[in-house]
N, C-alpha and C positions, 0 to 999 in steps of 0.2 A: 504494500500500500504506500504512494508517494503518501509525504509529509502534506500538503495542500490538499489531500486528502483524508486524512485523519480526522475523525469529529471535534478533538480537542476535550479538556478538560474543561466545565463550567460548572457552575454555580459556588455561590457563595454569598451572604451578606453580611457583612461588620457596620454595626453604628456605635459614634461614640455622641455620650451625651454628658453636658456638665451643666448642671443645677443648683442651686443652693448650697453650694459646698463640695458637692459630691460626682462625680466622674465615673458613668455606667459604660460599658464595653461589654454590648449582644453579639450574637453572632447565630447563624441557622446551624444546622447540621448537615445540610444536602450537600454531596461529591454528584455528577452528573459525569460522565463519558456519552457523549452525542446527545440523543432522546433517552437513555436508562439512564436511571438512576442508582448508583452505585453503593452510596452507604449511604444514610440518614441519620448518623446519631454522630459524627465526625465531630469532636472539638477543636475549633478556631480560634477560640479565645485560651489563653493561659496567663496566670500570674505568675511572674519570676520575681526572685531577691537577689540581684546581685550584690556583693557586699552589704548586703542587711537592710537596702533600699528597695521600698516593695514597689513595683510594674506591671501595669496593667496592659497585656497586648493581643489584638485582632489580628490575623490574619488572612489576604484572599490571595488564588493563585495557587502555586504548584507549592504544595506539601512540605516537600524536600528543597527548597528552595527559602522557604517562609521560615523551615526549624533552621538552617544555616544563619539566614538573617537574624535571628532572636539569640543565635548561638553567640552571634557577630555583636550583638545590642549590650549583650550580658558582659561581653569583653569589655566596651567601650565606657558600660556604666562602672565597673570594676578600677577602670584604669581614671573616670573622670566623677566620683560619688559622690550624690547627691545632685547632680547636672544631669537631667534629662534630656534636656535644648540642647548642651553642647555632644555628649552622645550621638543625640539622633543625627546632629551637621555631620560629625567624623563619621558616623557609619553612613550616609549618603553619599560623602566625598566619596566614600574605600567604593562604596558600591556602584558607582559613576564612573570610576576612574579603574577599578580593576580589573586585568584580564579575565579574570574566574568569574568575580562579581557580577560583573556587567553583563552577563546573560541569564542572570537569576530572573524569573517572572513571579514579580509577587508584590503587596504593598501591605501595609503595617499602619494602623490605627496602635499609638500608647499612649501613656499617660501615667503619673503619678500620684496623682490625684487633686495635683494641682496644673500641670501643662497636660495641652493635648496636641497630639501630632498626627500627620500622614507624613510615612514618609514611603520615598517612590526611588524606584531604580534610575530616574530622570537626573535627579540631585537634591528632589525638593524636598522640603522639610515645612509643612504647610499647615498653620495655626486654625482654628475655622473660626468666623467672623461672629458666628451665631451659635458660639458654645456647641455645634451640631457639626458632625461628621459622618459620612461614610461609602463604603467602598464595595468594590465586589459587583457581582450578576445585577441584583436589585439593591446597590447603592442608592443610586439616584429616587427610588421609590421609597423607602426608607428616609432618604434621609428630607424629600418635600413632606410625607407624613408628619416626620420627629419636627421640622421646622414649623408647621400646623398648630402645633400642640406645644409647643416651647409657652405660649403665653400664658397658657392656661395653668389651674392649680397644681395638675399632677407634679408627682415626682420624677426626677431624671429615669428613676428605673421602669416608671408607668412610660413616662414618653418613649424610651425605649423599647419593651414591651410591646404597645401599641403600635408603635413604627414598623417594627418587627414583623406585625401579625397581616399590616397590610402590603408588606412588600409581600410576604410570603404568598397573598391572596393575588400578587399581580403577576410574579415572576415566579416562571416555571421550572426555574434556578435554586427557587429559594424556599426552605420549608419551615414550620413551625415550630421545628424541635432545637430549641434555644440554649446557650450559654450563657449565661448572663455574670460580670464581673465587679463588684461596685467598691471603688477604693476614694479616699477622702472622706471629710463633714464626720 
């Protein structure tokens, strides 16, 4: 089977939400290969400590790719602790700029519970304007839902949640069987 033929790896959704204090990281469970659906209970979200600094991290994209990068995040927090922001810039750089790196496919919603990031194989390292973030298959449905709902009383982890329940209801990516991560407040 040439490559350009391949169905490709999809689905996925990661949102990041920060409310009141507090910093939610969802994620679905759906792996998709073409139209099947492969597994449904896959976790995309993990919390790591590097040096005793607790991180809250989403990822979408190739598996083996996304556990390198977090391999790559834990180094970076290790060697720069208690800096999130400048982490996530040096693992951007590496991943922008190295040979091995630069073909990784995958992008990374974290957070501490006070910074939130995307960061992307491009270089970027990208704050979201409206405390609301997210990536993946049904990213963009996710994350106009969670923007919806940012005014209202809920909590980050409902806007989440909610967000969550209507990408899932849009994209055929993306399912109901959630991870949900809540660090800060």
């Amino acid at each position: 089977m040439a490559e350009q033929d391949f169905p490709g790896w999809h689905g996925t959704t990661i949102i990041g939400v920060r409310k009141n204090g507090k910093v939610v990281i969802a994620g679905d469970g759906q792996v998709s290969l073409g139209q099947t659906v492969i597994k449904g209970t896959a976790r995309k979200v993990r919390r790591i400590k590097p040096g005793g600094m607790e991180v809250v991290a989403g990822f979408a994209g190739s598996t083996a790719d996304a556990f390198t990068l977090l391999e790559r995040l834990e180094g970076k927090l290790e060697a720069t602790p208690g800096q999130l922001a400048r982490a996530a810039v040096e693992l951007a750089k590496d991943w922008r700029m190295d040979k091995y790196l630069k073909n990784l496919e995958a992008m990374l919603i974290v957070t501490d519970g006070s910074d939130l990031f995307v960061i992307t194989g491009a270089g970027d390292v990208l704050e979201p304007e409206h405390d609301v973030t997210a990536i993946g298959s049904g990213g963009n449905y996710a994350l106009a839902a969670a923007r919806a709902l940012m005014d209202s009383e809920k909590d980050a982890e409902t806007v989440a949640r909610e967000a969550m329940a209507i990408a899932a209801d849009i994209c055929v990516y993306t399912n109901g069987n959630l991870t949900v991560e809540t660090i800060g407040g």
